[in-house]
N, CA, C and O atoms as a DFTB+ gen file, in Angstrom:
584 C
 N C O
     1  1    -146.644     -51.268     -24.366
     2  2    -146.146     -51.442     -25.721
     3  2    -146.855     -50.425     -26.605
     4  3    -148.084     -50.378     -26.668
     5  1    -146.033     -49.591     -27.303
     6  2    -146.737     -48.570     -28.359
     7  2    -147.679     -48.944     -29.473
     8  3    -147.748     -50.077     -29.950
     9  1    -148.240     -48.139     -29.769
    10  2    -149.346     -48.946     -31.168
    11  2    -148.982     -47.365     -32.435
    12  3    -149.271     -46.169     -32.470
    13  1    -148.264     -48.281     -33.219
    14  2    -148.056     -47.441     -34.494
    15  2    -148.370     -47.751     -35.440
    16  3    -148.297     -48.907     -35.859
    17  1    -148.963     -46.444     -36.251
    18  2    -149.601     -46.485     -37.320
    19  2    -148.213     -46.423     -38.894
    20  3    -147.162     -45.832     -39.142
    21  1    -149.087     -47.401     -39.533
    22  2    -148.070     -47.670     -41.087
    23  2    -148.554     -47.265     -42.283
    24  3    -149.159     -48.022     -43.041
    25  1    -148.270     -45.817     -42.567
    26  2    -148.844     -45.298     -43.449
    27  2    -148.562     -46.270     -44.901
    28  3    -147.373     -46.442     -45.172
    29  1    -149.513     -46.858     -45.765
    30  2    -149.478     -47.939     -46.867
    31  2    -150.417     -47.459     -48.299
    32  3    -151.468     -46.820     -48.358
    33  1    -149.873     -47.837     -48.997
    34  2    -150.725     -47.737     -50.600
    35  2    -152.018     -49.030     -50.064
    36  3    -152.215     -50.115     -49.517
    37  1    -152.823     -47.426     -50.994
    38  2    -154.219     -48.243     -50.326
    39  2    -154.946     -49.438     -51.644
    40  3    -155.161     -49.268     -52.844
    41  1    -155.120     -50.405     -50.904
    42  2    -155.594     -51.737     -51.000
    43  2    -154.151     -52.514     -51.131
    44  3    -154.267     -53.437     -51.937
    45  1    -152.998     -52.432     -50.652
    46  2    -151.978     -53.219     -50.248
    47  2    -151.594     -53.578     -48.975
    48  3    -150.496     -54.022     -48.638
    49  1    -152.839     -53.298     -48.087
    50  2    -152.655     -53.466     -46.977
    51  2    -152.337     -54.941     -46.133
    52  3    -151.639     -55.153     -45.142
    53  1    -153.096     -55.775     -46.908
    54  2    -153.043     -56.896     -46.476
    55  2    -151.463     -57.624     -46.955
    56  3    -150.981     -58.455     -46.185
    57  1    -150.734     -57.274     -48.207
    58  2    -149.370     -57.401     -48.185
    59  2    -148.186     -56.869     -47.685
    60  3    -147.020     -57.233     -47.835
    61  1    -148.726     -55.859     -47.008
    62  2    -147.716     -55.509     -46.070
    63  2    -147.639     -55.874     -45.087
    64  3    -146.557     -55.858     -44.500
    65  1    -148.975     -56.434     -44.418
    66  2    -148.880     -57.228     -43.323
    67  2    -147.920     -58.342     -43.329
    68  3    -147.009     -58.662     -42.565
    69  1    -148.510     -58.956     -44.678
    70  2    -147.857     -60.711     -44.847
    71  2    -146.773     -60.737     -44.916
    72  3    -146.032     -61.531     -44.337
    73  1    -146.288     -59.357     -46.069
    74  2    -144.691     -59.025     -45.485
    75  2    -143.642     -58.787     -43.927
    76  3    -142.536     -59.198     -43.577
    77  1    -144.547     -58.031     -43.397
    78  2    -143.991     -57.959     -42.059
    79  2    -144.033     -59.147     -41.122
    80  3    -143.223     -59.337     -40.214
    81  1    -145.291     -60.107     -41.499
    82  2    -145.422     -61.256     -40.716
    83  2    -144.081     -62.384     -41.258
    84  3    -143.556     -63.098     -40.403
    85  1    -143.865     -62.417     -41.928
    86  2    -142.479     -63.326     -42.617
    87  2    -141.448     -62.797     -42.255
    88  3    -140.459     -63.530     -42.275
    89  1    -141.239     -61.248     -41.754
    90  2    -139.730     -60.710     -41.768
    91  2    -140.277     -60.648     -40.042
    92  3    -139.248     -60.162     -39.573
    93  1    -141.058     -60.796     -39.030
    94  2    -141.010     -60.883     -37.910
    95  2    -140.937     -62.281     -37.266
    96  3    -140.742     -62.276     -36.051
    97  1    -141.070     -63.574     -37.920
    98  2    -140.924     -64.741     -38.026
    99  2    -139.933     -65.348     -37.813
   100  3    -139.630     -66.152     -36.932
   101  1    -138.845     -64.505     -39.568
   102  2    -137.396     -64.849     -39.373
   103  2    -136.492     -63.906     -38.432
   104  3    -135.288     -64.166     -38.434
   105  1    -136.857     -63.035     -37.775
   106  2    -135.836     -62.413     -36.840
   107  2    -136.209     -61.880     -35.792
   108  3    -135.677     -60.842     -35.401
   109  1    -137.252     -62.513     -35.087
   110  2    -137.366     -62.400     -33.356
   111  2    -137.444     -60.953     -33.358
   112  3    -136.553     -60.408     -32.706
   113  1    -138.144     -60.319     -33.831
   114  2    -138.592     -58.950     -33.663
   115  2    -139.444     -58.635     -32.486
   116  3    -140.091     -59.610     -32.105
   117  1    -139.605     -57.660     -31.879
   118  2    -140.711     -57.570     -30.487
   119  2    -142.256     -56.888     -30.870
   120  3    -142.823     -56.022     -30.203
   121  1    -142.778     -57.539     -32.157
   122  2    -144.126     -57.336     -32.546
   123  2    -145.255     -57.811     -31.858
   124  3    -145.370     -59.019     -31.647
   125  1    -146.131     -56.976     -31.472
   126  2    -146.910     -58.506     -31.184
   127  2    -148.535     -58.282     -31.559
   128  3    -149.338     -58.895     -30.856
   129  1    -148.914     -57.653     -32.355
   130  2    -150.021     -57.584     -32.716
   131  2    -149.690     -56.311     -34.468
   132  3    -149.066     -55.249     -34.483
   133  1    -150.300     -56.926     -35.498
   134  2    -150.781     -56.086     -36.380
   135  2    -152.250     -56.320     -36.939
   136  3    -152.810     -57.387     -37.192
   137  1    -152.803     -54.765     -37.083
   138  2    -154.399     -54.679     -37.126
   139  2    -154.422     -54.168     -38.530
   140  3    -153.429     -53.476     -38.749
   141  1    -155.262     -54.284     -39.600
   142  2    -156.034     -53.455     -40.764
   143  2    -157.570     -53.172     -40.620
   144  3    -158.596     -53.773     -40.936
   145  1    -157.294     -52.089     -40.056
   146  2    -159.242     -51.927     -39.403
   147  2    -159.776     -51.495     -40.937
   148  3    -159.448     -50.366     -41.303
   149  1    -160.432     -52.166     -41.695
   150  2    -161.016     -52.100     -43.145
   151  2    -161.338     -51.006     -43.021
   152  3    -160.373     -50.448     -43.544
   153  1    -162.113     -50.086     -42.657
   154  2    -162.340     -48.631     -42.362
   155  2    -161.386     -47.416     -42.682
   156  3    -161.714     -46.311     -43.116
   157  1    -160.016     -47.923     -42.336
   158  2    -158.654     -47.267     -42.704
   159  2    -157.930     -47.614     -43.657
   160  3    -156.819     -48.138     -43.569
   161  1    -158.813     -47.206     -45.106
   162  2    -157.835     -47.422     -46.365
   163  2    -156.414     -46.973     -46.201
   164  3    -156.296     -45.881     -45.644
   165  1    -155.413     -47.522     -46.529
   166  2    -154.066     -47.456     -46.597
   167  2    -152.778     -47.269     -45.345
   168  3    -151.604     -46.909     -45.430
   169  1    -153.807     -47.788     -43.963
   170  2    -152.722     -47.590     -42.737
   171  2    -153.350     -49.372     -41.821
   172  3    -154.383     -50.039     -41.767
   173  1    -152.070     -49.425     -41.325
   174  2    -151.523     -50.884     -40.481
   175  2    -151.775     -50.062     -39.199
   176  3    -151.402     -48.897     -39.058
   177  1    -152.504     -50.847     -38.201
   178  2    -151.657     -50.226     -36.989
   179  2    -150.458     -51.624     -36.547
   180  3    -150.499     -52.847     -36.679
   181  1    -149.722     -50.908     -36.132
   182  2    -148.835     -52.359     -35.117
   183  2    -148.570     -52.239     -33.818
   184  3    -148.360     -51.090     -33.429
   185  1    -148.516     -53.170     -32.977
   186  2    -148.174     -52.876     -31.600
   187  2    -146.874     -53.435     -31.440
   188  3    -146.962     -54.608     -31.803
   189  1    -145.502     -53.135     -31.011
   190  2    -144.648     -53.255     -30.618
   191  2    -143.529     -52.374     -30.301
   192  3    -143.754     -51.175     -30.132
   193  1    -142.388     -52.826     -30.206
   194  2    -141.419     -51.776     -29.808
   195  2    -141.593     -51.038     -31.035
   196  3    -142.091     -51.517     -32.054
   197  1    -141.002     -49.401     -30.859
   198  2    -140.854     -48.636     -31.501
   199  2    -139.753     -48.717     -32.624
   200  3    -139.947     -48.237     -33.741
   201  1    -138.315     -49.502     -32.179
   202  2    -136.997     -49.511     -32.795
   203  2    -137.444     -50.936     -33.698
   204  3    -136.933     -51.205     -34.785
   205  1    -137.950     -51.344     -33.373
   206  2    -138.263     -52.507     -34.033
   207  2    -139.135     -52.689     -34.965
   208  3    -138.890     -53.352     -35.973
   209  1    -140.558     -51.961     -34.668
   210  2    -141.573     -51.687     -35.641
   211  2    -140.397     -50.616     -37.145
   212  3    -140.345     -50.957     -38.327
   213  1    -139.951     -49.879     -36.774
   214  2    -138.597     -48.790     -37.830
   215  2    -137.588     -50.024     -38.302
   216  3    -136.995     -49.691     -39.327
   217  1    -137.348     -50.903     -38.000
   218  2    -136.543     -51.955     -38.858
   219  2    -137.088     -52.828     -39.677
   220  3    -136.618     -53.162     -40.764
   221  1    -138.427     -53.354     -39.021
   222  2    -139.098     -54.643     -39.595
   223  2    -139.799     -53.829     -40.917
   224  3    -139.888     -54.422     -41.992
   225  1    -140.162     -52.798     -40.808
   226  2    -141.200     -52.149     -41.715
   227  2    -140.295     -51.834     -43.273
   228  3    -140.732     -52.043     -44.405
   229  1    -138.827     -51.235     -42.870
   230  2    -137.963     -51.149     -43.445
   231  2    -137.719     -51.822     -45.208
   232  3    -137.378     -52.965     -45.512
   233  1    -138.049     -50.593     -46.181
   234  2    -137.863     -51.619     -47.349
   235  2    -139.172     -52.576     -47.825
   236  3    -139.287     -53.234     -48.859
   237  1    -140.075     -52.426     -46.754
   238  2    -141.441     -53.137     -47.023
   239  2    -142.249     -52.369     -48.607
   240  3    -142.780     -51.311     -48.947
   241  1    -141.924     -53.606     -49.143
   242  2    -142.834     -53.008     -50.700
   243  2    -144.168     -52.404     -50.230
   244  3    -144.848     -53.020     -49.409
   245  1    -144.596     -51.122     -50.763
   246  2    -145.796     -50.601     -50.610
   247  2    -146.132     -49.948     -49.153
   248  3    -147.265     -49.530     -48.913
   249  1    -145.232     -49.896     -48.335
   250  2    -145.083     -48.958     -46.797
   251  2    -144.502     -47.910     -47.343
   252  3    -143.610     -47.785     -48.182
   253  1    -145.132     -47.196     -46.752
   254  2    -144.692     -45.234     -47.121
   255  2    -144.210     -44.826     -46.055
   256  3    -143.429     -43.885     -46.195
   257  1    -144.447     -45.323     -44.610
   258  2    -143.536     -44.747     -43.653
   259  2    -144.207     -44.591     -42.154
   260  3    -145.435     -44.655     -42.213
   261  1    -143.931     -44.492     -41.455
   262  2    -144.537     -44.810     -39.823
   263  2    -145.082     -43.296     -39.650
   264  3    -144.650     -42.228     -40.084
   265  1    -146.112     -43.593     -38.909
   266  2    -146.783     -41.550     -38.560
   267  2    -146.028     -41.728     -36.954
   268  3    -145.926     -42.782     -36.326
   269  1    -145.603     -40.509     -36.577
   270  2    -144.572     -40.110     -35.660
   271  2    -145.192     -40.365     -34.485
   272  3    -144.619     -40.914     -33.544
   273  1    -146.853     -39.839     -34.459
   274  2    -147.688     -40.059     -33.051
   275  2    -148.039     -41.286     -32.777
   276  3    -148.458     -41.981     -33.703
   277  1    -147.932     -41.925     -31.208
   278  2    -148.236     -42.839     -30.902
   279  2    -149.798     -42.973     -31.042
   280  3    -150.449     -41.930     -30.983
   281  1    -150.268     -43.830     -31.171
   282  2    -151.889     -44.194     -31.325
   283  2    -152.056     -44.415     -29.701
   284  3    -151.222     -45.006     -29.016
   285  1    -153.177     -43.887     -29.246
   286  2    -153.964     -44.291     -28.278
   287  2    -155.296     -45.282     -28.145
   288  3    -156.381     -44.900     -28.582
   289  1    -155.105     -46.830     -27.391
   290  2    -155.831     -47.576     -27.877
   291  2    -157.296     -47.028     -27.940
   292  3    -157.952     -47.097     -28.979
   293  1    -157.802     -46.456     -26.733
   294  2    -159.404     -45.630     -27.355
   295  2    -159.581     -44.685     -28.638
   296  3    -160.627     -44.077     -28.863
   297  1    -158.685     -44.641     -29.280
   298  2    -158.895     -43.809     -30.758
   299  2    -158.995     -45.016     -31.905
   300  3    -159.235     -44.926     -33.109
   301  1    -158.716     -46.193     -31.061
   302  2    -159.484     -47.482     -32.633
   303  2    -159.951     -48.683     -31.772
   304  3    -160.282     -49.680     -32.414
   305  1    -160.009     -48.732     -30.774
   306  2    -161.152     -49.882     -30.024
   307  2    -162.297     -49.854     -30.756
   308  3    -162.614     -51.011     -31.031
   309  1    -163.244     -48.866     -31.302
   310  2    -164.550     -49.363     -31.965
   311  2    -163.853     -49.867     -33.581
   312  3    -164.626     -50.158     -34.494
   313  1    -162.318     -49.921     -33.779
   314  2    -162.398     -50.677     -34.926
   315  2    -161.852     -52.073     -34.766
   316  3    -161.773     -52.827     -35.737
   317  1    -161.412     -52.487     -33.355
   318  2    -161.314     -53.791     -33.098
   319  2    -162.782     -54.626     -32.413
   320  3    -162.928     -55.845     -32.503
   321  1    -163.641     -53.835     -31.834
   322  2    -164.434     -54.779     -31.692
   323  2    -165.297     -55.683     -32.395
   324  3    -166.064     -55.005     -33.079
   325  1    -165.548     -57.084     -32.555
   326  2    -166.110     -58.404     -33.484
   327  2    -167.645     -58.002     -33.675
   328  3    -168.464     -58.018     -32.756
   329  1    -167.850     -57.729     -34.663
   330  2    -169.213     -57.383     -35.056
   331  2    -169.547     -58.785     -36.369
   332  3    -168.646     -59.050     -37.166
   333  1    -170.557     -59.362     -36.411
   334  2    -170.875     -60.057     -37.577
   335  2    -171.743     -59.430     -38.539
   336  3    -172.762     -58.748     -38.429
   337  1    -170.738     -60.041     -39.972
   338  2    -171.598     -59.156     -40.898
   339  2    -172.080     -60.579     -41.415
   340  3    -171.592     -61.665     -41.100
   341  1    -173.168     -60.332     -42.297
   342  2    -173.999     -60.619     -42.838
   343  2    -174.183     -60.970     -43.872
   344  3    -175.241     -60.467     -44.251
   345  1    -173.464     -61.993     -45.124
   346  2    -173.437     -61.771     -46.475
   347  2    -174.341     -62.252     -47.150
   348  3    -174.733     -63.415     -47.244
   349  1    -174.883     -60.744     -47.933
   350  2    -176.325     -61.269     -48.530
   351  2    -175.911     -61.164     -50.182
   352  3    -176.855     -61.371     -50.945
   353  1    -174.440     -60.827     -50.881
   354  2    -173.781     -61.368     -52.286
   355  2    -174.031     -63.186     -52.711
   356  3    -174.018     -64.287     -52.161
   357  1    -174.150     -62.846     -53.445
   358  2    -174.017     -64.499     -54.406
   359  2    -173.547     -64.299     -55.514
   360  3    -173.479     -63.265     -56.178
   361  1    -172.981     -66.050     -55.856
   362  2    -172.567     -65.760     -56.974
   363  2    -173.534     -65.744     -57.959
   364  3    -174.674     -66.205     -57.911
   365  1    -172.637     -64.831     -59.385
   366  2    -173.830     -64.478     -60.339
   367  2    -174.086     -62.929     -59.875
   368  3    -174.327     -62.088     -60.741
   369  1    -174.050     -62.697     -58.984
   370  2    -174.570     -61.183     -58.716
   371  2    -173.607     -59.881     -59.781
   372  3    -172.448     -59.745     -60.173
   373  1    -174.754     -59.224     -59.885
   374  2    -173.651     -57.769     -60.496
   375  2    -173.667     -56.877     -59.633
   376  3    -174.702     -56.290     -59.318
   377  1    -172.212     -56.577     -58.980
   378  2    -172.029     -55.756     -58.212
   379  2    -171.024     -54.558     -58.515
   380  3    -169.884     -54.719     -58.949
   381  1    -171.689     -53.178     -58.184
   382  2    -170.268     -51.855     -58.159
   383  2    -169.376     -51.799     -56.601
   384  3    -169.597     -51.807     -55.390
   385  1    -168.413     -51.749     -57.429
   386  2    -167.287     -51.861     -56.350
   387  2    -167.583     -50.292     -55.325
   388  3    -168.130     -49.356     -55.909
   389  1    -167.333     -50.183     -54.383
   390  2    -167.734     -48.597     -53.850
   391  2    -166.732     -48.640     -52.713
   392  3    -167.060     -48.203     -51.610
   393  1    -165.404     -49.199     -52.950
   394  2    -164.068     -48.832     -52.115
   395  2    -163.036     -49.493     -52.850
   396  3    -163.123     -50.452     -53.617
   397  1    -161.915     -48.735     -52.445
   398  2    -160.836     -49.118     -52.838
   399  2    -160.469     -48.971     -54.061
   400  3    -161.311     -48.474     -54.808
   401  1    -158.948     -49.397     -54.725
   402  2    -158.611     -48.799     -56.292
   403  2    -159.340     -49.566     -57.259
   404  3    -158.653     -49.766     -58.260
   405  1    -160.622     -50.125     -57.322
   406  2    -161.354     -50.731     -58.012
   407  2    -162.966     -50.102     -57.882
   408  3    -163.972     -50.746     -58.178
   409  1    -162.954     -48.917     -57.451
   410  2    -163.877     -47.986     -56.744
   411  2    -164.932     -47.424     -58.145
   412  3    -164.546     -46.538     -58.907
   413  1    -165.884     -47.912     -58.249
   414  2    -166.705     -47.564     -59.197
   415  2    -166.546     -48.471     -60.849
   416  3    -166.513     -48.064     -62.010
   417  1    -166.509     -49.203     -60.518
   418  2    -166.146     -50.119     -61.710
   419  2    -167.070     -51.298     -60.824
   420  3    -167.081     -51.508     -59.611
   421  1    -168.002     -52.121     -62.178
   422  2    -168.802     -52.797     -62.207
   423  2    -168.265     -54.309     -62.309
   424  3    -167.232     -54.397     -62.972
   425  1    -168.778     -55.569     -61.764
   426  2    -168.516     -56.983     -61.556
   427  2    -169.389     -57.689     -61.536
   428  3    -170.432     -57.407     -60.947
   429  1    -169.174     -58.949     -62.261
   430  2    -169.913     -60.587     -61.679
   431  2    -169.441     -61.165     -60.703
   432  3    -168.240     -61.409     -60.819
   433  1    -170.059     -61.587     -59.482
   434  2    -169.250     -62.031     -58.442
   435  2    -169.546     -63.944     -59.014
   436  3    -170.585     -64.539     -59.301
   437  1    -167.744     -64.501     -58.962
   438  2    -167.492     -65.170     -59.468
   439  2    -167.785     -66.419     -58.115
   440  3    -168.201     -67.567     -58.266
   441  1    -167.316     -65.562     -56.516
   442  2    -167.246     -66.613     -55.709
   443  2    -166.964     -66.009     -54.293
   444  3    -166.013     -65.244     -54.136
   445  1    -167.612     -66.279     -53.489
   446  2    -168.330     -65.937     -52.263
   447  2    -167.285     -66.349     -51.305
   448  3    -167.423     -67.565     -51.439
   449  1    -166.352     -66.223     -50.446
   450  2    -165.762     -66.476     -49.462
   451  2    -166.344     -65.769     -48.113
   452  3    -166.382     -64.557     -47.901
   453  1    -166.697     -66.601     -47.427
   454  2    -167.866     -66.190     -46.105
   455  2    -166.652     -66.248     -45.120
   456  3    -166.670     -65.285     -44.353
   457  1    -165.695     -67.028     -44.939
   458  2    -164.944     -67.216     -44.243
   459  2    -164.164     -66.115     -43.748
   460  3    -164.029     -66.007     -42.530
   461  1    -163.408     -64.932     -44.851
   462  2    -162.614     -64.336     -44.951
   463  2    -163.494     -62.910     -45.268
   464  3    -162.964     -61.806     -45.391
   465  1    -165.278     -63.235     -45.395
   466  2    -165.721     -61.506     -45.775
   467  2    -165.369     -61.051     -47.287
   468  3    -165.609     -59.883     -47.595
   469  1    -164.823     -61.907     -48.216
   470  2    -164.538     -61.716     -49.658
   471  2    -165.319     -62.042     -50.530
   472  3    -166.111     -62.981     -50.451
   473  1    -165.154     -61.182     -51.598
   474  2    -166.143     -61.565     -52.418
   475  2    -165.036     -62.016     -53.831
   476  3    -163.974     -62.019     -53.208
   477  1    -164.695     -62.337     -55.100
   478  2    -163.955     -62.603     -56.244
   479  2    -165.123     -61.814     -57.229
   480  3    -166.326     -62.067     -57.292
   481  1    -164.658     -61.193     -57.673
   482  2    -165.641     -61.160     -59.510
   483  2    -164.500     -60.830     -60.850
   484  3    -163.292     -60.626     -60.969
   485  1    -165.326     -60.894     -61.453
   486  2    -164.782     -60.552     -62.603
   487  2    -164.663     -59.158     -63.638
   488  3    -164.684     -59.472     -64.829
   489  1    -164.571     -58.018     -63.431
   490  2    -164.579     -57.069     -63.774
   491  2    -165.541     -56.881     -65.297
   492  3    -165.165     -57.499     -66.293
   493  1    -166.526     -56.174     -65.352
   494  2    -167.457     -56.102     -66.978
   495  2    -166.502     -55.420     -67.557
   496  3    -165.923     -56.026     -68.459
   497  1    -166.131     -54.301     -67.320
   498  2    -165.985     -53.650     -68.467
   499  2    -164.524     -53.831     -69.088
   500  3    -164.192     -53.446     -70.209
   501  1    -163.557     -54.610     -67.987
   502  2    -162.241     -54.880     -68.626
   503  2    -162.040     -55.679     -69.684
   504  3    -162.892     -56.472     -70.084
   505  1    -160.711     -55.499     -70.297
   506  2    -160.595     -56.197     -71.875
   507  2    -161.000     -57.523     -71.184
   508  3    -162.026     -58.129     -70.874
   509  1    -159.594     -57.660     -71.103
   510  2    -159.629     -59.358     -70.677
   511  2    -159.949     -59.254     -69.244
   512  3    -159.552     -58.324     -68.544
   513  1    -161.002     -60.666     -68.635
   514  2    -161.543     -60.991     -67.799
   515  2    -160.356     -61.174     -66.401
   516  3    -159.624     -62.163     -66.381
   517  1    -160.295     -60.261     -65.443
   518  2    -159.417     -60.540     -64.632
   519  2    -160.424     -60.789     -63.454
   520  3    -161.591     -60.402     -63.524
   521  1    -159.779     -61.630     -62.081
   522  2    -160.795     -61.789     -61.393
   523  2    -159.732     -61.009     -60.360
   524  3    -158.508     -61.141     -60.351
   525  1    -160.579     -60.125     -59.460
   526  2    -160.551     -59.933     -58.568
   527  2    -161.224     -59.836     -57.331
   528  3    -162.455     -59.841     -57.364
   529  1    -160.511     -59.729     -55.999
   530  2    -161.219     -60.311     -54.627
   531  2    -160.836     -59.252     -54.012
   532  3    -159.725     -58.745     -53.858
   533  1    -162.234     -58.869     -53.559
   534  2    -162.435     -57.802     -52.445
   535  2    -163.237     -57.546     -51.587
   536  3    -164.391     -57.722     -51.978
   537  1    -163.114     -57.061     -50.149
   538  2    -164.212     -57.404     -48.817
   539  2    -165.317     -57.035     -49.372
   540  3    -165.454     -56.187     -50.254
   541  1    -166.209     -57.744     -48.801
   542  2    -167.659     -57.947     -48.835
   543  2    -168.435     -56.677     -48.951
   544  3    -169.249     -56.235     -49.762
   545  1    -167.949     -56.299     -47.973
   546  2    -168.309     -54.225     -47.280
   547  2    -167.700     -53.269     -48.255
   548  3    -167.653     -52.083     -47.928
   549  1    -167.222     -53.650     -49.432
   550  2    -166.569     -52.830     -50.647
   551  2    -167.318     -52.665     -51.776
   552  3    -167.063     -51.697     -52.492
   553  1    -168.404     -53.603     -52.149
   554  2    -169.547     -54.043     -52.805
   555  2    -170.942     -53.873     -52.387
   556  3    -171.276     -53.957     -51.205
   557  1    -171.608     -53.680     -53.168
   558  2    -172.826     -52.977     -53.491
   559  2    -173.950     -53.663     -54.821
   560  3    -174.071     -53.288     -55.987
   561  1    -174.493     -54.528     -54.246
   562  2    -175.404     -55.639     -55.251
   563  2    -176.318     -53.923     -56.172
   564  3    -177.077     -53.022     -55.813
   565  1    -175.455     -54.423     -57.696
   566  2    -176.188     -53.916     -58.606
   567  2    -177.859     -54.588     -58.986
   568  3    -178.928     -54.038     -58.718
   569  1    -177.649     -55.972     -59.705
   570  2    -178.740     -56.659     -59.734
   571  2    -178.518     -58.351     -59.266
   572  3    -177.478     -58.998     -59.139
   573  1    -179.450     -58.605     -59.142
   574  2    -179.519     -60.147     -58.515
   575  2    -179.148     -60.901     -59.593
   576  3    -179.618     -60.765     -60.723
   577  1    -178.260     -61.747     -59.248
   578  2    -177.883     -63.377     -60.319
   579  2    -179.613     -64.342     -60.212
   580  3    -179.876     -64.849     -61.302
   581  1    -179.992     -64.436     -59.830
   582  2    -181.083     -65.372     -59.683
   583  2    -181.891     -65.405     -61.117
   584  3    -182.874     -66.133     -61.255
């Protein structure tokens, strides 16, 4: 089974998945694995048929388009293997964001998700207080909440 890469607007990665996981759900598509190796801002890999991965992807808000070369699984095995990270964020912390389209802009982390590797804060310098949630490994403890 081929493994293709889904070129995506970066930090929408995880909705294009959820998208493709709902449109492979309702129509027996021959998918059978999609990866977001956090490492690879703005690309999916997927494993399945080729004609099928080109339909399901189809129209997907925020997919830019399939890269033509097949992926070879030793060119991202060190981004599937289970490593544990470590979360040393709390809430209360001020942290700079240092990935993704929230990349250098400063936060209160509002709330710790260990489960999922997320962190929530609240952006300082925006008007109004929006919260946003982003991996753990995207953040960078400015100063301690304590």
């Amino acid at each position: 089974m081929p493994l293709l890469t889904l070129k995506t607007t970066i930090g929408r990665e995880s909705t294009v998945m959820k998208d493709i996981k709902e449109r492979i759900g309702a129509g027996g598509y021959d998918i059978r694995a999609l990866v977001h190796p956090g490492e690879l801002e703005g690309y999916v890999i997927i494993e399945g048929s080729s004609k099928d991965v080109k339909k399901v992807v189809r129209d997907v808000r925020h997919a830019k388009g399939i890269i033509s070369d097949d992926v070879d699984i030793k060119d991202i095995s060190h981004f599937l293997e289970s490593r544990e990270i470590e979360i040393e964020v709390e809430r209360g912390d001020i942290v700079e964001v240092i990935g993704g389209p929230f990349k250098g802009e400063k936060g209160k982390v509002t709330r710790v998700d260990e489960a999922n590797s997320e962190v929530t804060l609240e952006l300082l310098e925006a008007t109004v207080p929006i919260p946003v949630t982003v991996g753990v490994g995207s953040v960078k403890i400015q100063e301690s909440g304590d």
